[in-house]
N, C-alpha and C positions, 0 to 999 in steps of 0.2 A: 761808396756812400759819402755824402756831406758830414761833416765829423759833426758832433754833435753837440747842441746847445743845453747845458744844463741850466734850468728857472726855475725858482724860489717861487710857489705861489702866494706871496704876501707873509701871510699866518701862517702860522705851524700847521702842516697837514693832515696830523693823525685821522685815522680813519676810527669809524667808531670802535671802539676796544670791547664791549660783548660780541661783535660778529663774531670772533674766534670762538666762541663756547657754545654759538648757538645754532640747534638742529638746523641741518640742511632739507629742504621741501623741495622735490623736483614733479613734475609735473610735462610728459613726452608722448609720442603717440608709440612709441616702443622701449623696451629695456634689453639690454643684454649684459649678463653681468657674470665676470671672472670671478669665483673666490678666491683660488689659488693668489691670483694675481690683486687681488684686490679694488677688481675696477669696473667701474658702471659703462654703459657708454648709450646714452638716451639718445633718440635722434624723433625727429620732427615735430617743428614746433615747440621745442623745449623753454620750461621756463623754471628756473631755479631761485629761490628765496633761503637764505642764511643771513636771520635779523636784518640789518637795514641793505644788505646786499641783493641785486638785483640781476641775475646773467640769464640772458636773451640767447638763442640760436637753434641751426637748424639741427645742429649734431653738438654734443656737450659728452665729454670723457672725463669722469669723474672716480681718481683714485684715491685711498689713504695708507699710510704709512701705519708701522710698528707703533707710533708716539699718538696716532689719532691726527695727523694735521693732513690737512686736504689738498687736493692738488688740482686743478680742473683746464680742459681744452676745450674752448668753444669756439665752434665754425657757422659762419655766414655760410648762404648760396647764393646762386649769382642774383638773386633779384635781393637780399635784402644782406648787410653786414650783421655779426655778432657784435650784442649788445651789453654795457657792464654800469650799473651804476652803484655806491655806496655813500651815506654819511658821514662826513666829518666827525668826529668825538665832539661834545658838548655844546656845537654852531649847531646854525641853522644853514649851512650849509651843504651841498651833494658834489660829488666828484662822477661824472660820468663818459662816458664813450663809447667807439666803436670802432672795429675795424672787420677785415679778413676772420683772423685770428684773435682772440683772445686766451692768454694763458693767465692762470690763476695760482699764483702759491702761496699758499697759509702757513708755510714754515718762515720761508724768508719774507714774509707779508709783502710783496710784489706783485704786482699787474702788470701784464705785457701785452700790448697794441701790435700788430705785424699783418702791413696789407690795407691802403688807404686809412691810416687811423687817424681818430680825431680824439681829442681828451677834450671836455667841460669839465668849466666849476660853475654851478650855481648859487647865489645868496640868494637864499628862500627861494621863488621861480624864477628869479631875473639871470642872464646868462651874464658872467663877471667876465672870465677869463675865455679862451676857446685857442688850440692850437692844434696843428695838423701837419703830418709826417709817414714816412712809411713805415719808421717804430718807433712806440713812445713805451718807456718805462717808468712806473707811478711806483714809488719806492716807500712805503710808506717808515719804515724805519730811519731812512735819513731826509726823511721832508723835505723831497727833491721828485722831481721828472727829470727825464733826458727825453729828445726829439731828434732824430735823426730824418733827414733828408735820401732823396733815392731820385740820379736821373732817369733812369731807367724803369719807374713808375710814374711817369707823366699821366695827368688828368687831362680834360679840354680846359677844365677850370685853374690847372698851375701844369701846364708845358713845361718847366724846369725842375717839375718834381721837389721841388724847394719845399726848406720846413717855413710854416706861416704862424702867424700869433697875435690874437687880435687882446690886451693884458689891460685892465683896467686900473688904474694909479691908486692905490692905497686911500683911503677917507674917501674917494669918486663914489658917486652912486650911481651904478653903472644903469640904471634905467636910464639915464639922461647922457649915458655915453658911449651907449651902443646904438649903430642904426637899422633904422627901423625893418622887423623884417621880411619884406616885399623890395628893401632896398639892395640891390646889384653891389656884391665885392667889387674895390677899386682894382683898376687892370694895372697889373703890375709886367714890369717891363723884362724878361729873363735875359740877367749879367751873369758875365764870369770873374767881374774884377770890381769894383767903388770905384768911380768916378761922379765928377761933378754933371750935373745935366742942367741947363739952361730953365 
């Protein structure tokens, strides 16, 4: 793996602080569910809602613990990725994504991308931030991501598997600094070293 870039989203990232108290609503075309084990595991078409949290997939595994905190695995199929979006605390901003895999933990307040993932930030609907990797981790306790890279998960759209980051400068309004979009990503050139190019 490409080692990995850790970025400061700007602002502090807190995600909103009632999601942890509040009731989880799922919503599947099946259920099966361990008690012993303590675990759901919904498949088709799943859609789950815990306060301003939003988790998308085809298959969603949903345990808890002794203490009450949640733990959740949500799976894509090949025509669509598993999907995660949540609110910022007290902004008007959304954190959201997708990849393969999405893992979920309410203990360690961590989201885990694995499998063409992509992380958004949104200010209100405008897309601020965007970056894309084979695993991203949204860390909510130290107000931090990490991005790792994967050659060996090439797209036609990034052949060197490389992490991407399209980061919008602090005061910018990213309506007038993202483009537009119908518009074509610039093709980027895959290196294995910095050099100057003409």
């Amino acid at each position: 793996m490409i080692a990995a870039a850790l970025l400061g989203l700007g602002a502090p990232v807190h995600a909103e602080r009632a999601d942890r108290s509040a009731p989880m609503n799922v919503e599947a075309d099946a259920l099966r569910y361990d008690d012993a084990r303590q675990v759901s595991v919904f498949t088709g078409r799943v859609v789950i809602t815990k306060g301003t949290i939003r988790i998308r997939g085809h298959q969603v595994e949903v345990r808890q613990n002794d203490q009450g905190q949640q733990f959740g695995i949500a799976l894509g199929d090949a025509s669509q990725r598993a999907f995660y979006r949540q609110k910022r605390d007290g902004l008007d901003e959304y954190i959201e994504g997708e990849a393969e895999r999405i893992e979920y933990d309410g203990q360690a307040d961590r989201v885990t991308f694995r499998g063409r993932a992509e992380l958004r930030r949104y200010r209100g609907a405008v897309l601020n931030d965007r970056t894309s990797g084979a695993v991203i981790v949204y860390d909510n306790r130290n107000d931090t991501f990490t991005v790792d890279g994967d050659r060996g998960q090439s797209t036609p759209d990034n052949p060197g598997g490389r992490v991407r980051a399209l980061l919008t400068p602090r005061g910018a309004d990213p309506a007038t600094t993202q483009p537009a979009p119908d518009t074509p990503a610039p093709t980027l050139t895959p290196s294995d070293r910095l050099e100057r190019r003409p």
